[in-house]
KOLVEX-217497 format. One record per residue (C-alpha): residue number from 0; residue in three letters; x, y, z. Coordinates in Angstrom, 3 decimals, always signed. Last residue first. Layout:
BEGIN
[NUM, 'ALA', [X, Y, Z]]
...
//
This chain:
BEGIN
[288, 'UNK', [+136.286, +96.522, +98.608]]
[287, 'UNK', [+134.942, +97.710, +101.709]]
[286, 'UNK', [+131.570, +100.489, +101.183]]
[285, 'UNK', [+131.866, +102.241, +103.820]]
[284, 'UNK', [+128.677, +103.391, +105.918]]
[283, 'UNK', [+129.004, +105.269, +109.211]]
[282, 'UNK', [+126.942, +107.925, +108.707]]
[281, 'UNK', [+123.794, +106.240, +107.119]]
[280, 'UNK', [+124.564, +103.009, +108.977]]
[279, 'UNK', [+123.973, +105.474, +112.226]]
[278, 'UNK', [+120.577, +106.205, +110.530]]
[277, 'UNK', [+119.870, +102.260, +109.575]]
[276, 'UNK', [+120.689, +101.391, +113.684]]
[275, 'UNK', [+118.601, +103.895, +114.420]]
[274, 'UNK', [+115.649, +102.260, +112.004]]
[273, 'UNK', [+116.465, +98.853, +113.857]]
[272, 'UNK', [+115.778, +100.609, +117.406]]
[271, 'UNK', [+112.509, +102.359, +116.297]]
[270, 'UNK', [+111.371, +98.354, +114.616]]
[269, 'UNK', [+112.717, +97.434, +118.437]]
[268, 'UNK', [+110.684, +99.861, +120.525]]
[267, 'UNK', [+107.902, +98.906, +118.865]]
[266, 'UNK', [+108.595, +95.016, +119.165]]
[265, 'UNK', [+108.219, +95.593, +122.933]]
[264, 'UNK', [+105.035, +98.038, +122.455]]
[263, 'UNK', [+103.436, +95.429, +120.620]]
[262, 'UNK', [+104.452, +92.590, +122.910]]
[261, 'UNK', [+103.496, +94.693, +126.221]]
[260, 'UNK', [+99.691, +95.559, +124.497]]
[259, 'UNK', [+99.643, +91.698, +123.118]]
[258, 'UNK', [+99.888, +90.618, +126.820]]
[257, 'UNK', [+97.562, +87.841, +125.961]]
[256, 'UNK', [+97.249, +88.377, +121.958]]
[255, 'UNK', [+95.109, +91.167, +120.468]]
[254, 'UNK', [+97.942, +93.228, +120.157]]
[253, 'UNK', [+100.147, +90.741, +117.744]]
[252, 'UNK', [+97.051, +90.860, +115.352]]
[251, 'UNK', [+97.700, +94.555, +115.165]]
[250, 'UNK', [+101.056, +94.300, +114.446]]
[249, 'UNK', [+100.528, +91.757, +111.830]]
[248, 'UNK', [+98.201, +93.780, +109.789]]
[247, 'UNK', [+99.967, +96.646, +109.675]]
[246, 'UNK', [+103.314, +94.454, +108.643]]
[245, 'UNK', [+100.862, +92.691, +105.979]]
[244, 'UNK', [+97.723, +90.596, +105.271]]
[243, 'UNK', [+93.921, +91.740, +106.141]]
[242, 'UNK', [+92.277, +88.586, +106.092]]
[241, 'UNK', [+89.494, +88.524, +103.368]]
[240, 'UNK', [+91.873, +86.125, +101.009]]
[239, 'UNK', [+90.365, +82.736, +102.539]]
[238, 'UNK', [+91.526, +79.178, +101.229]]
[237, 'UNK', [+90.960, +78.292, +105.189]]
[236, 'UNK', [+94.734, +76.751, +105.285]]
[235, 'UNK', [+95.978, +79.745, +102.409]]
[234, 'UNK', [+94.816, +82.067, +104.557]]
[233, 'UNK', [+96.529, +81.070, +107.964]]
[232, 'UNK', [+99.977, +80.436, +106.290]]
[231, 'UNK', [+99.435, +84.066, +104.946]]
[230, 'UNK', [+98.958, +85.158, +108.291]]
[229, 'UNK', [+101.750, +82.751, +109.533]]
[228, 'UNK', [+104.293, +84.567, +107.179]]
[227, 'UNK', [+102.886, +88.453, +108.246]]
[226, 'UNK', [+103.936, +86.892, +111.744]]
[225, 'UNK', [+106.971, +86.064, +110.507]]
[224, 'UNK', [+108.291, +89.234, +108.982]]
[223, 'UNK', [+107.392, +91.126, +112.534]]
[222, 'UNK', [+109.647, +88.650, +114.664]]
[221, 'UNK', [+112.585, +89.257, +111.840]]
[220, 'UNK', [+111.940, +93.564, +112.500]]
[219, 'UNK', [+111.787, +92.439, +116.141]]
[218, 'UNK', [+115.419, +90.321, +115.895]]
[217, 'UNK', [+116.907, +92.771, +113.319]]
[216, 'UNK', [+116.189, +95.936, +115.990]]
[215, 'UNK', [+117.744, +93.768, +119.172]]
[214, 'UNK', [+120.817, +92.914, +116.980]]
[213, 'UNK', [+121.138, +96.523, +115.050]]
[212, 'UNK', [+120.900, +98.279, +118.295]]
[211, 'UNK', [+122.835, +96.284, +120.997]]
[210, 'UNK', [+125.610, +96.401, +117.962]]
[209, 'UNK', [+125.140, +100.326, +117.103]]
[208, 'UNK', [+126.791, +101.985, +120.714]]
[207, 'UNK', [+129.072, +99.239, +120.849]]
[206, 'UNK', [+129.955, +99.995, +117.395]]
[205, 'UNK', [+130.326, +103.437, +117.656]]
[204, 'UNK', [+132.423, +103.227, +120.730]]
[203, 'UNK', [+135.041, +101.437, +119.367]]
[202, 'UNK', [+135.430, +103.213, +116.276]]
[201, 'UNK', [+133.369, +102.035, +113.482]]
[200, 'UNK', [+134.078, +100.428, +109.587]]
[199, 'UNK', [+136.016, +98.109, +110.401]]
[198, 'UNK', [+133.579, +97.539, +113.197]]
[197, 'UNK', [+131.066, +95.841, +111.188]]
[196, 'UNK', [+128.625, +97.911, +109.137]]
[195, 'UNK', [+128.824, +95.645, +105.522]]
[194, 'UNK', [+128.362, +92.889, +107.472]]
[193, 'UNK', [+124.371, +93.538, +108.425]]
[192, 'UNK', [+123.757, +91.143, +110.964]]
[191, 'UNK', [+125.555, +87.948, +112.439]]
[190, 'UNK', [+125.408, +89.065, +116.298]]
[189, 'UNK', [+123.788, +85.293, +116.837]]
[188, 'UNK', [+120.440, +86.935, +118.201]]
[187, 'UNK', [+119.927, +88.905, +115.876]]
[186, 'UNK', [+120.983, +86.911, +113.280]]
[185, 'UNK', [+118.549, +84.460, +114.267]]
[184, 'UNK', [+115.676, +86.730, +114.683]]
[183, 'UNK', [+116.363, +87.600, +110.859]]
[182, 'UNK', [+116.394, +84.124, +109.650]]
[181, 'UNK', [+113.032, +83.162, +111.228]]
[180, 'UNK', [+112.051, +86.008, +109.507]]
[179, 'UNK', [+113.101, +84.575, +106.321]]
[178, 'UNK', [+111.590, +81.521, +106.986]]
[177, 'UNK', [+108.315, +82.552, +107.975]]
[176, 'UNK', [+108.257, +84.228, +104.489]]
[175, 'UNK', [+109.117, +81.022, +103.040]]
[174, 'UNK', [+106.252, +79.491, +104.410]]
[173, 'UNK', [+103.721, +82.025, +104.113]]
[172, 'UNK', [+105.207, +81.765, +100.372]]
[171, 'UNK', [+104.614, +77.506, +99.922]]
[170, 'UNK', [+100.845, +78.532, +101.693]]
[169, 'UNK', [+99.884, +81.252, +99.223]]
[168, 'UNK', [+100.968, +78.807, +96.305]]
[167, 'UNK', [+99.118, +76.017, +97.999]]
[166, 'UNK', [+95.916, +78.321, +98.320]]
[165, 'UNK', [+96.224, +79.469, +94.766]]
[164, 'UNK', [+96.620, +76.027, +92.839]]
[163, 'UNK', [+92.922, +76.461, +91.537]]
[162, 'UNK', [+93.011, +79.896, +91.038]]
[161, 'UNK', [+91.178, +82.760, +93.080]]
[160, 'UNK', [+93.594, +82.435, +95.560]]
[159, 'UNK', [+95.730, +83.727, +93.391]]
[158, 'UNK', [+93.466, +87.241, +92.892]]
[157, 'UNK', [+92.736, +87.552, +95.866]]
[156, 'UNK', [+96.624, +87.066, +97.366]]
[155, 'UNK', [+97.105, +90.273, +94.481]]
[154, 'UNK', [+94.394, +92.099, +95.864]]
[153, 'UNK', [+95.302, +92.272, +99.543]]
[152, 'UNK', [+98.920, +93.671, +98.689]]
[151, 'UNK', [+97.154, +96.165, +96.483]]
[150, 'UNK', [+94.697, +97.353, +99.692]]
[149, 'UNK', [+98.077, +96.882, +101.863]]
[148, 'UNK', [+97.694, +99.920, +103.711]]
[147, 'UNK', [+95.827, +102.341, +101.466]]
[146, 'UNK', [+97.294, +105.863, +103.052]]
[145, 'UNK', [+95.861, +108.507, +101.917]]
[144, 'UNK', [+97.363, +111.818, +99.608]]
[143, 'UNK', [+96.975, +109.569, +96.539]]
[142, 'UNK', [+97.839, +111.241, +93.534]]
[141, 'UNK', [+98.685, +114.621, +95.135]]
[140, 'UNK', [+102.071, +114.589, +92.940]]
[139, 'UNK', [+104.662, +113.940, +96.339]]
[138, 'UNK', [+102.259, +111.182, +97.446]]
[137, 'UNK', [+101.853, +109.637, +93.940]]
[136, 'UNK', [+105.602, +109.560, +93.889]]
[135, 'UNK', [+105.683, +107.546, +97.004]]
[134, 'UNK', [+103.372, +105.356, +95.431]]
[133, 'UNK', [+105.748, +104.821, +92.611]]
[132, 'UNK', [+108.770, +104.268, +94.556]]
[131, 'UNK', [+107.402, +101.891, +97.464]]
[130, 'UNK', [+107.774, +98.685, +94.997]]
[129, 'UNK', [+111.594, +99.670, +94.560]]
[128, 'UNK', [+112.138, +99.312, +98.406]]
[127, 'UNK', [+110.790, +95.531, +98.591]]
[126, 'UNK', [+112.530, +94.749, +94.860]]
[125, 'UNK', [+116.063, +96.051, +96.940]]
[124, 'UNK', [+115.244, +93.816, +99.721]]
[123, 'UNK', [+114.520, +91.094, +97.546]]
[122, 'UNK', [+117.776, +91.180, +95.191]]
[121, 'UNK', [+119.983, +91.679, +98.399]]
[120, 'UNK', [+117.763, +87.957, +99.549]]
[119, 'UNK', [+118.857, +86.362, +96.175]]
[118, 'UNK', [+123.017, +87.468, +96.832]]
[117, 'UNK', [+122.361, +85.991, +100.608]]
[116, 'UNK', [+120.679, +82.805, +99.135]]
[115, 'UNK', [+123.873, +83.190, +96.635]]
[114, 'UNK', [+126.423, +83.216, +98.797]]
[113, 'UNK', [+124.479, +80.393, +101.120]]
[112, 'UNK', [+125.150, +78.168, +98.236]]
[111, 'UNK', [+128.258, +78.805, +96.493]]
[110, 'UNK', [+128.785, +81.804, +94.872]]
[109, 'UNK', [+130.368, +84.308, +96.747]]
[108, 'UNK', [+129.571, +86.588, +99.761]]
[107, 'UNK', [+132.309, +88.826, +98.350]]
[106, 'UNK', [+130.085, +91.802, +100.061]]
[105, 'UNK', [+130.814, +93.594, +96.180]]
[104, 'UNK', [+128.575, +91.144, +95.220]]
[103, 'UNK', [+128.573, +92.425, +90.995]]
[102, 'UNK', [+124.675, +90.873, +90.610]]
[101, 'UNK', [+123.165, +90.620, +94.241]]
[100, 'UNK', [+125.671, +94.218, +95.684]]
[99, 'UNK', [+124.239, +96.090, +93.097]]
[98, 'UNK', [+120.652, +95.470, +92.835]]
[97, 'UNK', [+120.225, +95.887, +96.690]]
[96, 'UNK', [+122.253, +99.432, +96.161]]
[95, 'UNK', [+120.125, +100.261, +93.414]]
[94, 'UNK', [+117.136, +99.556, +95.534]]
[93, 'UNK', [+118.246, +101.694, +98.660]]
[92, 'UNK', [+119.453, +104.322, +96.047]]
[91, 'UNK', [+115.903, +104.406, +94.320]]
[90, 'UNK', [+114.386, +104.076, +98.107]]
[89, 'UNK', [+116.448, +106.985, +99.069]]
[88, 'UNK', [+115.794, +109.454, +96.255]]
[87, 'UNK', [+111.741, +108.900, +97.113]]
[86, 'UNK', [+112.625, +109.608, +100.724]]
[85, 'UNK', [+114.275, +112.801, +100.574]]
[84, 'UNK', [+111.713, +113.967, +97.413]]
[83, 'UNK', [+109.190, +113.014, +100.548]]
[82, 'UNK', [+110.600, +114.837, +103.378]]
[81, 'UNK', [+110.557, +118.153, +100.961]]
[80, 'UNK', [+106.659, +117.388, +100.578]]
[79, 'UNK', [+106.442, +116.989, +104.293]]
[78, 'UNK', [+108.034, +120.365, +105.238]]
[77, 'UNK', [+105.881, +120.031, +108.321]]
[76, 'UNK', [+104.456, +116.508, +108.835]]
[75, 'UNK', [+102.035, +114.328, +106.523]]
[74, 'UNK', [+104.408, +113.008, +103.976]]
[73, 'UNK', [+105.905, +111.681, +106.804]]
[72, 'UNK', [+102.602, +109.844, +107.702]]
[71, 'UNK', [+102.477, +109.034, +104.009]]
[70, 'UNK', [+105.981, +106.881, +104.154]]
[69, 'UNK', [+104.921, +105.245, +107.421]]
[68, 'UNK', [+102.006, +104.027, +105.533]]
[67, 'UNK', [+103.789, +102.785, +102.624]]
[66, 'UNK', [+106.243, +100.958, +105.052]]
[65, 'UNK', [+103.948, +99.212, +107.165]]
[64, 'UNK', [+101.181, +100.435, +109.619]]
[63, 'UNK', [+100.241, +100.306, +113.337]]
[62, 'UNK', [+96.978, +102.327, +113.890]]
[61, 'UNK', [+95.750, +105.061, +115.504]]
[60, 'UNK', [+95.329, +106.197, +119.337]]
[59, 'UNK', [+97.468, +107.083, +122.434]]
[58, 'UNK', [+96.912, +104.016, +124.255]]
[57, 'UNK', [+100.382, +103.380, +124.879]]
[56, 'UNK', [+100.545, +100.037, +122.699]]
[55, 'UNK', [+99.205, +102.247, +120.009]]
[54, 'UNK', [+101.323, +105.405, +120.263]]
[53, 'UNK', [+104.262, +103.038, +120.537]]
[52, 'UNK', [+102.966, +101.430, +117.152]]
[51, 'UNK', [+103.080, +104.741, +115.266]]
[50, 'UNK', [+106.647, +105.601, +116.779]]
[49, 'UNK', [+108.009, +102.087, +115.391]]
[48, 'UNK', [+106.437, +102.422, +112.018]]
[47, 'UNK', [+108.141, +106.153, +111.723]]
[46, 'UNK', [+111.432, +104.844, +113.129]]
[45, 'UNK', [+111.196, +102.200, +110.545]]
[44, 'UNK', [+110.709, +104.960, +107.940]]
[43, 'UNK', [+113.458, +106.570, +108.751]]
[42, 'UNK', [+115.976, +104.225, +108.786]]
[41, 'UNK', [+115.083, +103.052, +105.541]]
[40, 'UNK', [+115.811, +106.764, +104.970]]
[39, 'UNK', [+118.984, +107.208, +106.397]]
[38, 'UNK', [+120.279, +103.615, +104.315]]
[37, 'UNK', [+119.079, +104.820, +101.228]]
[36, 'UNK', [+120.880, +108.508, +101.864]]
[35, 'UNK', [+124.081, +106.713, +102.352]]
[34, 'UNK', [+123.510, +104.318, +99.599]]
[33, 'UNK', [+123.415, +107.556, +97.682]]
[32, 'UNK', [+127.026, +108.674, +99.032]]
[31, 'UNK', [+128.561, +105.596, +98.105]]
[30, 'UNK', [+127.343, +104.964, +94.811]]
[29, 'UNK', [+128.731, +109.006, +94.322]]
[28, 'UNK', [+131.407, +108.129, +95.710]]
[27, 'UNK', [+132.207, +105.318, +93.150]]
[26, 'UNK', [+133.047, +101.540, +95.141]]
[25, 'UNK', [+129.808, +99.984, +93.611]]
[24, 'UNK', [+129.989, +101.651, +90.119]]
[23, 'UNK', [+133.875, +100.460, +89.826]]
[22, 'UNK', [+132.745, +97.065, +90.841]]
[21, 'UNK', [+129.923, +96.824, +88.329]]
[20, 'UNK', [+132.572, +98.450, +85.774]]
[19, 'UNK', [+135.148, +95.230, +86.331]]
[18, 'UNK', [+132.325, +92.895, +85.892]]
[17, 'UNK', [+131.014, +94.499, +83.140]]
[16, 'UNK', [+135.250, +94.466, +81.804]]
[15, 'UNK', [+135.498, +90.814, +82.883]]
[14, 'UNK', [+132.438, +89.889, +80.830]]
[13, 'UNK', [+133.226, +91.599, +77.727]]
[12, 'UNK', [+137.259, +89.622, +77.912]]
[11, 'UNK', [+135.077, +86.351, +78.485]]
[10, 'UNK', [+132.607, +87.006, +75.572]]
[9, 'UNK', [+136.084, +87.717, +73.162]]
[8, 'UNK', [+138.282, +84.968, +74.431]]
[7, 'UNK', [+135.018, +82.561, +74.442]]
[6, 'UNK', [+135.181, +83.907, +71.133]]
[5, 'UNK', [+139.026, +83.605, +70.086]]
[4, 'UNK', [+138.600, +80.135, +70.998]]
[3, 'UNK', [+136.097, +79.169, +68.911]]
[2, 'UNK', [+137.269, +80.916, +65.564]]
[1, 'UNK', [+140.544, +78.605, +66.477]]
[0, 'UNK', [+138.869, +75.829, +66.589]]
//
């Protein structure tokens, strides 16, 4: 009995002292000061898929794209390579930040149930940003200097709609995915976004410079998420993978609606006004214990 006791003592005593390093790592400086540069270039790359869609609601040519292609259109400008190292460090930090805050929740969401949806979504995000690593790297090493817009995206929904259960599988995520984005225009909308920016950690005129910002920019980026959610929806129904799936994708659907040009260029405006919301998060970041 005693033997027992002594090692839950022992396994409990390990676990407080993870725990205690987790929170150590979280609050650091340095953990600080890369979420910093994660936050700047999330930001960045939202501008980027903001500016492209402008240019095609104006009429000014191209394509809307997602993250990977936003990430080679940098790669594309002056001092692109050094643009690139910026952005690969970012997404690492951006991920390890995601990682972070799911497992030791510095946030304190908890663990009851909508703690740990919000603990499963940090774990999400940060698998989102750590897919974009590697072909980021290829960008920097020459591996792939184009642009494939969601060519491996398109091959993985192949490849389980190829089986049997595929189409319901494809379906259950389109749903999901709706949800989420669903989720994201309502905390928009209800001012309930990003907590780890609230005005604690603003002046006065900071925040009411980044609230219109982050709640207008969370709504688009949620309006975006869905419509990639009903595409999949839409493939699984006709058990059809040739639909080009994705944030590209999405926009460009949304401009062949009635008034699609206004819509695109509206939801433009807020995927550039989310990524300045990131940027100011980039400054005004603090990481509240």
């Amino acid at each position: 009995m005693s033997g027992a006791s002594n090692e839950h003592g022992s396994i409990g005593s390990i676990k407080a002292e993870v725990e205690n390093a987790g929170q150590k790592a979280a609050f650091s400086p340095v953990m600080e000061a890369l979420t910093r540069v994660g936050y700047g270039v999330r930001g960045l790359i939202y501008v980027t898929m903001g500016l492209l869609a402008l240019n095609v609601a104006l009429g000014k040519g191209g394509e809307p794209t997602d993250q990977q292609g936003a990430i080679a259109a940098i790669g594309r400008q002056p001092a692109g390579i050094v643009f690139l190292w910026v952005v690969l460090l970012g997404l690492v930090s951006y991920s390890l930040w995601g990682v972070i805050r799911a497992v030791f929740d510095p946030l304190h969401k908890g663990n009851d149930l909508k703690g740990l949806v919000a603990r499963a979504a940090f774990l999400f995000s940060a698998a989102i940003y750590a897919i974009l690593v590697l072909p980021t790297y290829g960008f920097i090493t020459g591996a792939r200097r184009t642009a494939q817009n969601g060519a491996q995206t398109q091959l993985s929904i192949a490849w389980i709609m190829s089986k049997p259960w595929g189409p319901w599988a494809i379906g259950v995520i389109g749903l999901a995915v709706i949800a989420v984005g669903g989720y994201e225009i309502y905390r928009g909308i209800n001012n309930s976004f990003d907590k780890q920016l609230k005005t604690y950690a603003m002046t006065a005129q900071q925040a009411k410079l980044a609230t219109p910002l982050g709640r207008f920019g969370t709504a688009a980026r949620g309006l975006v998420i869905a419509l990639v959610g009903v595409s999949l929806c839409q493939g699984a129904y006709r058990s059809s993978s040739s639909k080009a799936i994705g944030i590209d994708a999405a926009l460009t659907a949304l401009k062949r609606r009635p008034y699609g040009v206004w819509l695109l260029g509206i939801v433009a405006v807020g995927l550039m006004a989310f990524g300045v919301y990131s940027m100011l998060g980039a400054a005004w970041f603090r990481a509240r214990r």
